[in-house]
N, C-alpha and C positions, 0 to 999 in steps of 0.2 A: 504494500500500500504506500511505499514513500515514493518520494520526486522522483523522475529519472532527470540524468544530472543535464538534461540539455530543459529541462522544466522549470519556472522557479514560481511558478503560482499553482494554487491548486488547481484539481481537475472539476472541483465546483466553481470554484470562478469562470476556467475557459468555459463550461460548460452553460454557465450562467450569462457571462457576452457572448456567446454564440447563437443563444435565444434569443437574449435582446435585439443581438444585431439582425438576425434573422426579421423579425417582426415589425423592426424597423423599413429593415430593403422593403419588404411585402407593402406596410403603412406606407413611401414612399410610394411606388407604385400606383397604389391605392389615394392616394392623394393626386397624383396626375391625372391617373381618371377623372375624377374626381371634378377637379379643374376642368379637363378636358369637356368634360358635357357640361361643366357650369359657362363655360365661356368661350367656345368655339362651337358658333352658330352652324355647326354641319350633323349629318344624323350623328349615334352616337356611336357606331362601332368606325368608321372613319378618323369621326374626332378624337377617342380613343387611339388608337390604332399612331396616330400622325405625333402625338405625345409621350407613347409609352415607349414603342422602338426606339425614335436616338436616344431616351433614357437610358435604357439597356444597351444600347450598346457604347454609350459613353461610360458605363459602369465598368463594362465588362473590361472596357480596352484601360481603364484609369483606375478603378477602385475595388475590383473584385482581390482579394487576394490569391487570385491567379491569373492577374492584370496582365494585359499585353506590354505595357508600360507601368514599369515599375518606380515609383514615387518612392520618395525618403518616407520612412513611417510617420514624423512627424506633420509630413505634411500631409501627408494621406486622410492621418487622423481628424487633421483641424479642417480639411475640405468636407470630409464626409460627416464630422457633424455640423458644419453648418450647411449642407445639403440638406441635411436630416433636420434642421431648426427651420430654414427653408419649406422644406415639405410640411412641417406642422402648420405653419405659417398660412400655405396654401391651399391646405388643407381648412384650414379656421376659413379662412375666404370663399373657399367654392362654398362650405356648409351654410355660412351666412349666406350665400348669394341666391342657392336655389334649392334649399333644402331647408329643415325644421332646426331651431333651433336647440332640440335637444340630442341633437347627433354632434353637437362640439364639443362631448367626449372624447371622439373619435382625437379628434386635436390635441387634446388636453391629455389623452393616453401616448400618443407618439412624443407630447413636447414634454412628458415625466418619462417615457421611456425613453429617450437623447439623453434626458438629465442621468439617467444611472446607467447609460452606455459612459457615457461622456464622466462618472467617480469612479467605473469598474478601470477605465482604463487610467486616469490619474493615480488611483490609489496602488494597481499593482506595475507603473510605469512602462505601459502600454504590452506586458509580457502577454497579457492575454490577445490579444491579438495575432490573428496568424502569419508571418510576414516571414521572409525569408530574412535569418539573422546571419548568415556564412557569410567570411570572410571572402571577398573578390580578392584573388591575386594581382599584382599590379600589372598593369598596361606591360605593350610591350616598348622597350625603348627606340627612340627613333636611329634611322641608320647610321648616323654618326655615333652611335655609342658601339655597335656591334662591329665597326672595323677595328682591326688591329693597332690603333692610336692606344696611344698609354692612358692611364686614368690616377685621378687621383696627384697624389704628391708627383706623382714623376709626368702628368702633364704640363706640372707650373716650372718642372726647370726648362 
């Protein structure tokens, strides 16, 4: 039951951001829609449809943790929650805009669950998150380093 030495938070905490963040991506989503039929005058699988896709795939290529492009963690973290404060945000809007007001819950559950994505990863300093932590070997050098020139002390005599 202990860590494995490349772990350094629990397996209830990973387990515990993995749901959050899980139900957030979903609640994002779910807020574009959302948006989507409140404010783009087209039927709604269209207007759906024209919101959700580059969603997805701006996630997928920038934020998924197994992103096409790979982002510094830190900055990964501070974009995707304010994505995610974002999407509450737009989410509070589409509900005001053409729905009942007792469905900004829905809001009010994505902008408390951002707040405890956003202490799970402060408090365990961002471990829980799944990000690749290996070391990159360094570049290769340019070709002036790879000829037979001397280096070091014996290039300054």
């Amino acid at each position: 039951m202990g860590k494995k030495s490349s772990q350094r938070v629990s397996p209830f905490l990973s387990a515990t951001y993995a749901a959050v963040a899980f139900l957030l991506e979903v609640g994002l989503l779910f807020a574009a829609a959302l948006a989507a039929i409140a404010f783009i005058p087209w039927p709604t699988i269209p207007a759906i449809l024209v919101v959700v896709i580059p969603l997805l795939i701006l996630w997928s290529i920038f934020f998924s943790p197994k992103a096409v492009i790979k982002l510094r963690l830190r900055m990964r973290l501070l974009l995707i929650h304010i994505i995610y404060l974002i999407g509450a945000y737009v989410l509070w809007l589409s509900v005001d805009h053409s729905f009942y007001d007792q469905s900004q819950i829905w809001a009010i559950a994505m902008l408390s669950l951002t707040g405890i994505s956003a202490i799970l990863v402060i408090a365990t300093g961002g471990y829980v998150v799944p990000h690749d932590r290996t070391k990159r070997p360094p570049k290769d050098l340019p070709n002036r380093a790879r000829t037979g020139a001397p280096k070091g002390r014996r290039a300054a005599r």
